[in-house]
C-alpha positions in Angstrom: 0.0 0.0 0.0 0.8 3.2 -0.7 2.9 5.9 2.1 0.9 6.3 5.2 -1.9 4.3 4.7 -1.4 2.4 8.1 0.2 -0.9 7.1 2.3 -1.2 10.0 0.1 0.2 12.7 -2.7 -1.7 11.3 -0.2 -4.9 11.5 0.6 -3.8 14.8 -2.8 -3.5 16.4 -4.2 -6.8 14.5 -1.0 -8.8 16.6 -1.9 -7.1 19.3 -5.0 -8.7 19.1 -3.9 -11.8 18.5 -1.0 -11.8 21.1 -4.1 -11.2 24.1 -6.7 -13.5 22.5 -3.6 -16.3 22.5 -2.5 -15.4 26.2 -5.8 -16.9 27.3 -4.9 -20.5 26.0 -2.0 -22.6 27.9 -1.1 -24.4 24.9 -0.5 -21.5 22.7 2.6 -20.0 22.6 2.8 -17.0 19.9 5.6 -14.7 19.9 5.7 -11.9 17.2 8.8 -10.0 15.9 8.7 -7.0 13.9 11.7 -6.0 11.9 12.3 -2.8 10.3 14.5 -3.6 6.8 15.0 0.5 5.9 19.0 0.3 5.7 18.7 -3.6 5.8 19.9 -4.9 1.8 20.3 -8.2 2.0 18.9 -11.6 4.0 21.9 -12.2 5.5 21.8 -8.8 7.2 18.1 -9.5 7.8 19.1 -12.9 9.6 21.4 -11.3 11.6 19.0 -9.0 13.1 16.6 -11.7 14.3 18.8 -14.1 15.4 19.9 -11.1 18.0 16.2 -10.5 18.6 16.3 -13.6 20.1 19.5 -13.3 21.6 20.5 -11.5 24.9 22.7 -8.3 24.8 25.5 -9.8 26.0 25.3 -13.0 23.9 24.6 -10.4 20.4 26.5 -11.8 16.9 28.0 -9.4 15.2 26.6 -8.3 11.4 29.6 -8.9 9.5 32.2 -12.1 9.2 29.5 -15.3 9.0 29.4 -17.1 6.7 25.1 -17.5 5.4 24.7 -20.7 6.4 25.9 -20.1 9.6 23.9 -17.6 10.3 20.5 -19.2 9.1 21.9 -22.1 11.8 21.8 -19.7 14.1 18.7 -18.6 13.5 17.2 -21.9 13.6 18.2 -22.8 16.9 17.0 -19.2 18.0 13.8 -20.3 16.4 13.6 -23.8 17.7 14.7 -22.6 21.4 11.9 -20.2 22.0 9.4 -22.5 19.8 5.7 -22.2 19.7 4.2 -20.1 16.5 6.8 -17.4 15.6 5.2 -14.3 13.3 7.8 -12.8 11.8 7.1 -9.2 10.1 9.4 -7.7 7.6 8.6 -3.9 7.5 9.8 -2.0 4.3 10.9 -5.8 3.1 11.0 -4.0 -0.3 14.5 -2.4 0.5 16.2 -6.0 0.3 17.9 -6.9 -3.0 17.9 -10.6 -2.4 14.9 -12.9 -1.7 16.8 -15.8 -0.2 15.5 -15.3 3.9 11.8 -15.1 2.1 12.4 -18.4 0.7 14.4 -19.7 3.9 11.7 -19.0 6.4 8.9 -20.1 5.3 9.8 -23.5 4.0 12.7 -23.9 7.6 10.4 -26.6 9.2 9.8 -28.5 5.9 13.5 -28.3 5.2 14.2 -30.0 8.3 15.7 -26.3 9.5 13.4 -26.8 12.2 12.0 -29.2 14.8 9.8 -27.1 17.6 8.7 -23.7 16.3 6.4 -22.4 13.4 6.8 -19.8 11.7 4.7 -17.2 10.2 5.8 -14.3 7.6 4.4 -10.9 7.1 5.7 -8.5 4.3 4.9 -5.0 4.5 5.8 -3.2 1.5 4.8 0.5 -0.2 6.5 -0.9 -3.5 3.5 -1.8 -5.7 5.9 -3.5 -8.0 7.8 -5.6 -5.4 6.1 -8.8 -5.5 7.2 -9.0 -9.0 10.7 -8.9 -8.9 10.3 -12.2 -6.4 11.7 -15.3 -7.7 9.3 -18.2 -8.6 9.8 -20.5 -5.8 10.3 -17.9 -3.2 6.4 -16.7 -4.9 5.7 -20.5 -4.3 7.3 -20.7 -0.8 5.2 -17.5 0.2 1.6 -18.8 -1.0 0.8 -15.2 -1.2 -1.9 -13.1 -0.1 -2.3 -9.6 -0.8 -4.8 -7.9 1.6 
C-alpha cells in the first residue's frame, strides 16, 4: 500500500490482538517479531537482526564475518529454542535486494531447519511492483496473499 496508509500500525494492532486472544490459552505459545529492513539490503543482514532479537545483549552476533549458512543455523536454533508459533514481520521488506530469507523462512520446518517452532511471515511493503521482482519458488514458498 501506498505511504501512510497504516500498514504497519494496522499490523501492529491486528498482533496485538492476536497476542491477548492467544495469552488466554495454555497451549499457545505466539511470539511476534517485527523488523524494520529501511538500511537492511540483503537476507543475511536480515538474519542477523533476528537471530539477536532472540539473543540477549550480552550474547549479540556481530553483522559482518559469518558465513550464510551459519547464520541461518543460528537462526534456527534461536527459532527452535523459543518455539511455539513465531510471526515474523518484515517492514519496508522491499528495500532488500535478495529474496533468499523469504524463501528460507517459510519452507525452515519443511526443510528439516526446524524441529519445535512455526513460523509465520508478514511482508509490509509500499512498493507496488515488489512482488514482481520475487523469484518463482520464493512466490511458491510464500503462497501469497495480498490484503
Amino acid at each position: 500500500g501506498k505511504t501512510g496508509v497504516g500498514k504497519t500500525a494496522a499490523s501492529r494492532y491486528l498482533l496485538g490482538h492476536l497476542r491477548e486472544d492467544a495469552s488466554h490459552y495454555d497451549d499457545i505459545h505466539l511470539t511476534v517479531v517485527f523488523l524494520n529492513c529501511d538500511g537492511l539490503t540483503s537476507s543475511y543482514q536480515i538474519a542477523t537482526r533476528l537471530v539477536n532479537e532472540f539473543r540477549s545483549e550480552s550474547n549479540q552476533i556481530s553483522t559482518t564475518g559469518y558465513p550464510l549458512g551459519s547464520v541461518y543455523e543460528m537462526l534456527w536454533q534461536e527459532l527452535d529454542e523459543c518455539g511455539g508459533t513465531i510471526i515474523i514481520v518484515l517492514d519496508e521488506i522491499d528495500h532488500v535486494n535478495d529474496d533468499s530469507i523469504l524463501y528460507q523462512l517459510p519452507r525452515a520446518r519443511a526443510n528439516g531447519n526446524l524441529d519445535v517452532a512455526k513460523v509465520g511471515l508478514i511482508g509490509i511493503s509500499n512498493d507496488f511492483s515488489f512482488r514482481d521482482d520475487l523469484s518463482p519458488k520464493v512466490k511458491s514458498s510464500l503462497c501469497e496473499q495480498e490484503i
